[in-house]
C-alpha positions as CSV (number, residue, x, y, z in Angstrom):
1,X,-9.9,-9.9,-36.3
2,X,-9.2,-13.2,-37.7
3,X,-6.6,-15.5,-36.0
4,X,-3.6,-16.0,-38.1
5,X,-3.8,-20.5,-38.6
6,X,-0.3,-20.4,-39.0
7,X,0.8,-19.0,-35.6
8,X,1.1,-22.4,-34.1
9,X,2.7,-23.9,-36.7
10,X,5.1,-21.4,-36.7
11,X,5.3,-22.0,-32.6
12,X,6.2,-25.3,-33.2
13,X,9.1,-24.6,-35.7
14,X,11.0,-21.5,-34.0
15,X,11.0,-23.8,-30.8
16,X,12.5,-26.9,-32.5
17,X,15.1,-24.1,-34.4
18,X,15.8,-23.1,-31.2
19,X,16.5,-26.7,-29.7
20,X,18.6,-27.1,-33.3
21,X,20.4,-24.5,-31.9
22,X,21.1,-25.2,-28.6
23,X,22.7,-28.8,-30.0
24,X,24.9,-27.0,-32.2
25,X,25.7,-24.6,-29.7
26,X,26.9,-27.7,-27.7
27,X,28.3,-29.7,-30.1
28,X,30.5,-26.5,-30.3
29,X,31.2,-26.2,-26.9
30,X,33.0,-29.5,-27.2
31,X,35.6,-28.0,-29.7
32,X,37.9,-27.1,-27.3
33,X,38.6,-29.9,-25.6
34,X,38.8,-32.1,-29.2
35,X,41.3,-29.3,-29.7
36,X,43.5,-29.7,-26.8
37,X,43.3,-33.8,-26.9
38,X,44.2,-33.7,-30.6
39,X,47.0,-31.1,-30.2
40,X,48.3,-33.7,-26.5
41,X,47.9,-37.0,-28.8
42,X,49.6,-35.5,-32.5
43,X,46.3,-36.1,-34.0
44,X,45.5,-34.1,-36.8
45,X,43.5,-31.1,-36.8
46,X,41.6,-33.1,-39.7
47,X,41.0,-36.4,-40.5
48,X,39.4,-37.0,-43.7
49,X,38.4,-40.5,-42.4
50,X,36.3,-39.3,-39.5
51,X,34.9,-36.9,-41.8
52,X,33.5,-39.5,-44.3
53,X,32.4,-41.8,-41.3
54,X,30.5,-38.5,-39.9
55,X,29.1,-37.9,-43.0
56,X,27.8,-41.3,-43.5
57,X,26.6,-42.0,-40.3
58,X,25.0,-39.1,-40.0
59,X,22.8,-38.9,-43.7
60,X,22.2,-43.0,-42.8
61,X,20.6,-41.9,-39.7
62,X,18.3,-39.1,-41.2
63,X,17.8,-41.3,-44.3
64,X,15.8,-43.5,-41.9
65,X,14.1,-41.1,-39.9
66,X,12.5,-40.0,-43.2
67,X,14.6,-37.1,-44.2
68,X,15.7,-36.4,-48.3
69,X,18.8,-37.8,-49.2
70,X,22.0,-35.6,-49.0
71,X,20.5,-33.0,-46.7
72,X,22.3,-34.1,-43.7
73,X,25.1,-34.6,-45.5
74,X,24.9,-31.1,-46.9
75,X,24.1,-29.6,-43.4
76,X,26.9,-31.2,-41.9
77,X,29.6,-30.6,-44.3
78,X,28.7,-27.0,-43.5
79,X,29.0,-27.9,-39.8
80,X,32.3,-29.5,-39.7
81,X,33.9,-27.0,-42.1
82,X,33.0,-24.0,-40.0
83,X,34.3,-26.2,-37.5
84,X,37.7,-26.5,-38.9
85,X,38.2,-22.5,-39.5
């Protein structure tokens, strides 16, 4: 029987998609309390400005750690709409 080669590679990814996850699972967590501190300071429950500046800071950040232009971005606007359902 002939070991599979891409078992460990495969290791390596499902344990960084599960650290992805965790984050996100986190990042989540905090939506409750944004909630209530939005809802106690009339801020609204978007802000197309701190959209943009988490968009950009986010794909600037990935740009330089190597990453394809726009997939952050695209990962993200995904993130924060889901977020605002």
């Amino acid at each position: 029987m002939t070991d599979n080669p891409m078992a460990p590679l495969r290791a390596q990814i499902d344990d960084l998609d599960d650290q992805i996850i965790r984050l996100l699972a986190a990042r989540y967590a905090l939506l409750a309390e944004v909630v209530k501190v939005k809802a106690a300071h009339q801020i609204p429950h978007h802000v197309p400005a701190r959209v943009a500046q988490v968009l950009e800071r986010n794909e600037a950040t990935a740009v330089a750690a190597g990453l394809p232009q726009g997939l952050v971005r695209n990962i993200y606007s995904l993130i924060i709409d889901a977020a605002h359902e």
